[in-house]
C-alpha positions in Angstrom: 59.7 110.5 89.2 61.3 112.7 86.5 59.2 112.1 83.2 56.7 115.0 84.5 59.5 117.1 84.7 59.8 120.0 82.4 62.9 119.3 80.9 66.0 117.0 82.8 69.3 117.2 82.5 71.9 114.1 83.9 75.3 115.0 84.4 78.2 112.2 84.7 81.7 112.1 84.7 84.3 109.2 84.5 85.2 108.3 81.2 87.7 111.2 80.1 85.5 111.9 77.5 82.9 114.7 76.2 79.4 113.0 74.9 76.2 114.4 75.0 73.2 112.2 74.5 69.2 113.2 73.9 67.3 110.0 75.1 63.9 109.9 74.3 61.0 107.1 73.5 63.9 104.6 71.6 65.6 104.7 74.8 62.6 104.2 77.0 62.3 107.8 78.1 59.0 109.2 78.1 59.0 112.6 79.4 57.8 115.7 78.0 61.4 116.5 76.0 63.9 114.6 75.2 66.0 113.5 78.4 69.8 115.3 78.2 72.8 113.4 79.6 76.1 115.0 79.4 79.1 113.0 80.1 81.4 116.4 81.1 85.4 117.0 80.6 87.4 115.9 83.0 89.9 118.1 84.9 92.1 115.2 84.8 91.9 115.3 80.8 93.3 111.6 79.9 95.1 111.0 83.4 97.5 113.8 83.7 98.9 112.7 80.1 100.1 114.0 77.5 103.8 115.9 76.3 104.9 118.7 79.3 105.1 122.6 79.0 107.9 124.5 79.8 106.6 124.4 83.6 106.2 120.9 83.6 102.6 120.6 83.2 101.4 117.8 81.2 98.7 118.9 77.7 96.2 116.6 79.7 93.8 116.8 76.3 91.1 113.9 76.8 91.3 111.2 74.4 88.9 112.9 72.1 90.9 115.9 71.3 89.0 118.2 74.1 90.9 120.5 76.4 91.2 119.4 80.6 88.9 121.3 81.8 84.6 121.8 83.2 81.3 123.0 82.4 79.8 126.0 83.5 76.0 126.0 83.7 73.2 128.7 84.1 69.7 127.9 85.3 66.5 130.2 85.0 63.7 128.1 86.1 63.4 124.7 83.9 65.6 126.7 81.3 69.2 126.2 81.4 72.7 126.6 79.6 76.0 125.1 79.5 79.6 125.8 78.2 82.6 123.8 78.3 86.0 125.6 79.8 89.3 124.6 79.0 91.8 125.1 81.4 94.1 127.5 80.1 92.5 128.4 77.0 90.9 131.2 76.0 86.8 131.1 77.4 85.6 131.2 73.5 87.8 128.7 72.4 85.0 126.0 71.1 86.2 125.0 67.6 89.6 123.6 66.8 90.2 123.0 63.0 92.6 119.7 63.3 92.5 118.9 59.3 95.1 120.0 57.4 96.9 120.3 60.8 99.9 122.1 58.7 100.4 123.9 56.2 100.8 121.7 52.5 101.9 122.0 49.2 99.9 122.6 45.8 100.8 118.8 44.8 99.9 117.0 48.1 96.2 119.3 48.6 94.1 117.6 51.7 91.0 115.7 51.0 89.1 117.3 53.6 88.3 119.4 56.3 88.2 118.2 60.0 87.1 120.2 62.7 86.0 119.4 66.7 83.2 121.3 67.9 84.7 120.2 71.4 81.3 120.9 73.0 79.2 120.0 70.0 76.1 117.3 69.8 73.7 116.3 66.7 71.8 119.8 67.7 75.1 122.0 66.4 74.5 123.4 62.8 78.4 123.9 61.7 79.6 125.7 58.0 83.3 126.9 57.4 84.7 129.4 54.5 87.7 130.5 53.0 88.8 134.1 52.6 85.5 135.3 53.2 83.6 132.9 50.8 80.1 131.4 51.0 79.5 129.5 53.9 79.2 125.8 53.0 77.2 123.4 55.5 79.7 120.6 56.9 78.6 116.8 58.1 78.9 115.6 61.3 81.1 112.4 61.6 82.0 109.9 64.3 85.3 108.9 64.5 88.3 109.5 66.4 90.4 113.1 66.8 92.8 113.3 64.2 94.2 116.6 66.8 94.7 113.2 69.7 95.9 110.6 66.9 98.5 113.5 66.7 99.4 114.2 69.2 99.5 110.6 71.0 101.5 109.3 67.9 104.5 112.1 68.1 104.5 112.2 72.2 104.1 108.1 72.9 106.2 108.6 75.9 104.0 110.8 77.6 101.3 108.5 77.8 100.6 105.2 79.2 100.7 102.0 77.2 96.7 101.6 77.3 96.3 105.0 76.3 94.4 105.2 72.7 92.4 107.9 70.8 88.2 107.2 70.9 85.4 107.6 68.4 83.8 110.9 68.9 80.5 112.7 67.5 81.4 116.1 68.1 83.7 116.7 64.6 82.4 117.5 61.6 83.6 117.4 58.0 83.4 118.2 54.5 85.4 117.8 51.1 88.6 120.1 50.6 87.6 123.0 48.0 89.2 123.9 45.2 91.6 126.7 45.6 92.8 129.5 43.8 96.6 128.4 43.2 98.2 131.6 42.5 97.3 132.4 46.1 99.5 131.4 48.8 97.7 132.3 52.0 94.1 131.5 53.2 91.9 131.4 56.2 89.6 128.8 56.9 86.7 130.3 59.3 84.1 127.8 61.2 81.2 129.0 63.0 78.8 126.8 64.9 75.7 127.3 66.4 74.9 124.9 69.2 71.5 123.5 71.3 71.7 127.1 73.0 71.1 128.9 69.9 74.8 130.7 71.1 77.4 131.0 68.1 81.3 130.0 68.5 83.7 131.2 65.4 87.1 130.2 65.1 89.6 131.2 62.4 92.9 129.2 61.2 95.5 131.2 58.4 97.0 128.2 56.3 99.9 128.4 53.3 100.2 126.7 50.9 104.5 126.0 49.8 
């Protein structure tokens, strides 16, 4: 019924979770392009969990390290778009750089770079710089959030006891660079492009004691 279909798009919910899958012949899927199914973010984040605001109101970040929140779609004919909102973030907030989470000293240097393209699939091209630097091409990885591990580790209490961080595909990652050590302040920039051919920047100013 749906392999003459233009292009097809499966939405599902459940698993607390952000995954996109491209299913095609491997999968048994035999349509003209490759089938999408989106598993979307759920309002719920990982079941209310998570360390409380000032109001009360619990993080809720899903066990992957993506904000509560939905997906907002656009349709022109068999063409279509999509966008992940957190709630109470900022709409262009698509990138959060989660390694180094802190800032470090010049004798304990990271040994890479960790960021979660919180919408991102294996169609995202992602780079990052430093103080305006050459972009530099980062790999896509799947492994759990190191922003979750976080932040489940230091706020136990605020989760339940089967709560646990997941693998992910949308991070991506790439060696620590050298740095200049007589400076003391830099900004790491990431910008992604994703299966819409729409770019998302983010920006994080580190220092280094």
């Amino acid at each position: 019924l749906l392999e003459q279909r233009e292009k097809v798009i499966a939405v599902s919910g459940h698993l607390h979770m952000t995954y996109h899958h491209y299913l095609n012949e491997e999968q048994g899927w035999n349509g003209k392009n490759p089938m999408h199914h989106l598993t979307t973010t759920a309002v719920s984040g990982t079941w209310w969990g998570g360390p409380v605001d000032e109001n009360g109101i619990p993080t809720t970040t899903q066990r992957d390290g993506v904000p509560n929140g939905y997906h907002r779609f656009t349709f022109n004919g068999s063409d279509y778009s999509e966008q992940l909102v957190g709630l109470g973030e900022r709409a262009d907030l698509q990138i959060r750089i989660e390694s180094p989470a802190l800032n470090f000293s010049a004798d304990e240097m990271p040994e890479r770079l960790v960021v979660n393209v919180l919408n991102g699939n294996e169609k995202n091209n992602t780079w990052y710089r430093i103080n305006n630097g050459a972009w530099v091409e980062m790999e896509q990885i799947s492994e759990s959030s190191p922003y979750f591990k976080t932040l489940l580790d230091s706020h136990s209490e605020n989760w339940s006891n089967s709560t646990r961080a997941i693998p992910t595909n949308h991070l991506w990652t790439a060696p620590f660079p050298e740095l200049d050590r007589t400076e003391k302040t830099f900004t790491i920039e990431i910008r992604t492009i994703d299966a819409y051919s729409k770019e998302w920047r983010n920006t994080k100013i580190f220092e280094i004691d």
